[in-house]
C-alpha angles and dihedrals in degrees: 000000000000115000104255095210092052096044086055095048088054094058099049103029128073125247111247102115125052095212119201099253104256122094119221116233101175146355142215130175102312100336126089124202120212121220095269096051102251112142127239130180113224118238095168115045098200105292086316090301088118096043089135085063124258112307092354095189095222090065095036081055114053085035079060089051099044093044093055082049111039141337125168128004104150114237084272084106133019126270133199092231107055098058092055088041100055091035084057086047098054094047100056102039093042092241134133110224135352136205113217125219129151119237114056088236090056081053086051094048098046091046085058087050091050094052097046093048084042087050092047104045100025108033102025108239118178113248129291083352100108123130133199122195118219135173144263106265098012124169115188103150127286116283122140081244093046096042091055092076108037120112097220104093103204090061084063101045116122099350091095138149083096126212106247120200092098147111129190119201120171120286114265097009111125096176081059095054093049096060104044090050105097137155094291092056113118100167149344118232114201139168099224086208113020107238114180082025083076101276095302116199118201106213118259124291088024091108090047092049106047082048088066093048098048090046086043094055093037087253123156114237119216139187137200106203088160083133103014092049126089093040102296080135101045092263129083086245131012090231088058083075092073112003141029092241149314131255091253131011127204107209119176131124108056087032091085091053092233103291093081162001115289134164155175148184110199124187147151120283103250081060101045103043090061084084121091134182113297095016087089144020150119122198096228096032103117100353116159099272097046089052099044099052086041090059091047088050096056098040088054089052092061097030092058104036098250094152098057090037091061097046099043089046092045095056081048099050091045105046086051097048090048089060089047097122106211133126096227090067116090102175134335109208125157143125119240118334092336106095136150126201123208123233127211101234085197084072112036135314132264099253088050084058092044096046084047086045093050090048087061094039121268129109133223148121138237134227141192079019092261101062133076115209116231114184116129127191100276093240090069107111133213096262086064094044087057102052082045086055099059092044086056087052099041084051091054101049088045092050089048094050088057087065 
């Protein structure tokens, strides 16, 4: 028998996800219940938006006594909570100033808008001319702007026309970068791992070198660390695995610590200052509550050792799914708990391995249709990887016993 939530939500909602067909009832740490009761372990927190772990208390707790305070009063007037919020940001990531906002496509958006005021009014550039250099297999949200220059056709059909001002080059090729950059360049935006592209990692040294280009052309670099940031990669930020930091950073999804978007476009003065009153805004972006569970969210990072935890279990997770002997997989790679496993389409496809994954109990999503996800919340502990870890090889061997 048909689900009947699903079945409604089919009907009123509109069709731009393909869910795996279990709804989520509740959440704990790094466990999700479905409506009937029956458990799951997540392997996927939600793109890396839950990576405190579902319903941590800290951050329930201080969202409840925000909430009983001060939510939402545009930036039409001052609060108590954004000023602590963006001067913890800046420490931590090396930069000057941020601009809050609250999806992780709004931060992209507003980073294009930086570097193009930065290229007019800094380097010169003549106008409407500016060009930003993207790469090969992208994924930054789904804006008109931010689809333009994605590589994936079927996120630009039929939602032309398409925003020009871009150039795409292959991912992790520095030689390529150098010579697209001209006189017209304003700023390279990079993933320094691929996320949605199927946890992409560059080769060593490729961070460090298209720095020195960019810094070479006077061209901003700019990263989007919406998925690698916040120690998903065993680092506070990606970028902290080769340089000290970029000249802009694009933060979102784990920010929000899981309960809700937020935000932030972080740069270096002589970028950020260019905006002036009415140039930029959104009515939610760093209200009270956001800032306040934000800042929650960042401290428990450091409190609880997130960071190390990734990095130490990740080392763990990947080292034990790279002995996995089984035909359908093709390659594992990843940094910290941020790790995609190949799948052998001669075999079967991802999402068959995820729907067969889910059916044991553990959740996660494919992409690209050849690789499985696997980013817990960092909390999870090695007593639950483990358990995670017999369920991937029981499914395997499962999946390869179907032929």
């Amino acid at each position: 028998m048909p689900n009947q939530i699903i079945t409604r939500e089919l009907k009123y909602s509109a069709h731009n996800y393909a869910p795996l067909p279990v709804v989520l009832a509740r959440g704990q740490g790094a466990l999700l219940w479905d409506e009937s009761g029956k458990q799951y372990i997540d392997m996927m927190s939600a793109y890396s938006a839950v990576s405190h772990g579902h319903c941590h208390p800290r951050i329930v707790g201080a969202l409840n006594k925000q909430a009983q305070t001060l939510c939402v009063i545009s930036r039409a007037f001052h609060s108590e909570k954004l000023a602590p919020f963006m001067e913890k940001l800046c420490a931590l990531s090396g930069m000057d100033m941020g601009l809050p906002m609250n999806s992780g496509a709004e931060a992209v958006e507003t980073a294009i808008k930086a570097a193009r005021l930065w290229g007019y009014k800094v380097k010169g550039i003549k106008k409407n001319k500016a060009k930003i250099i993207v790469v090969e297999n992208n994924f930054h949200g789904r804006t008109t702007t931010i689809i333009s220059f994605s590589s994936e056709a079927g996120y630009k059909e039929n939602f032309g026309p398409l925003t020009p001002g871009f150039e795409t080059i292959p991912y992790g090729d520095a030689d390529a970068l150098e010579a697209a950059i001209d006189e017209n360049t304003c700023a390279f935006l990079v993933e320094p791992i691929q996320g949605e592209g199927g946890i992409i990692i560059p080769e060593d040294g490729w961070l460090k070198k298209v720095q020195k280009i960019c810094k070479k052309n006077n061209v901003l670099f700019i990263l989007d660390e919406i998925q690698s940031g916040l120690g998903r990669t065993g680092k506070m930020f990606a970028f902290e695995h080769e340089i000290d930091a970029p000249d802009g950073l694009i933060l979102g999804k784990a920010l929000g610590g899981g309960v809700m978007p937020v935000s932030a476009f972080l740069a270096k003065k002589e970028v950020m200052e260019l905006f002036k009153p009415g140039s930029h805004g959104s009515t939610f972006g760093g209200n009270p509550l956001a800032c306040a569970i934000a800042m929650e969210a960042l401290d428990i990072l450091e409190d609880e050792g997130l960071v190390e935890n990734s990095q130490k279990l990740g080392e763990y997770l990947l080292e034990r799914l790279q002995k996995i002997d089984s035909k359908l997989i093709k390659t594992v790679r990843g940094r910290g708990l941020w790790i995609g496993m190949e799948i052998d389409k001669k075999y079967a496809s991802a999402r068959h391995v995820c729907e067969r994954l889910m059916e044991n109990g553990v959740l996660t999503k494919e992409t690209h249709e050849t690789i499985v996800r696997l980013a817990p919340p960092l909390i999870i502990t090695k007593e639950i990887l483990d358990e995670v870890l017999e369920v991937i090889i029981k499914t395997l061997k499962e999946v390869e016993a179907e032929g």
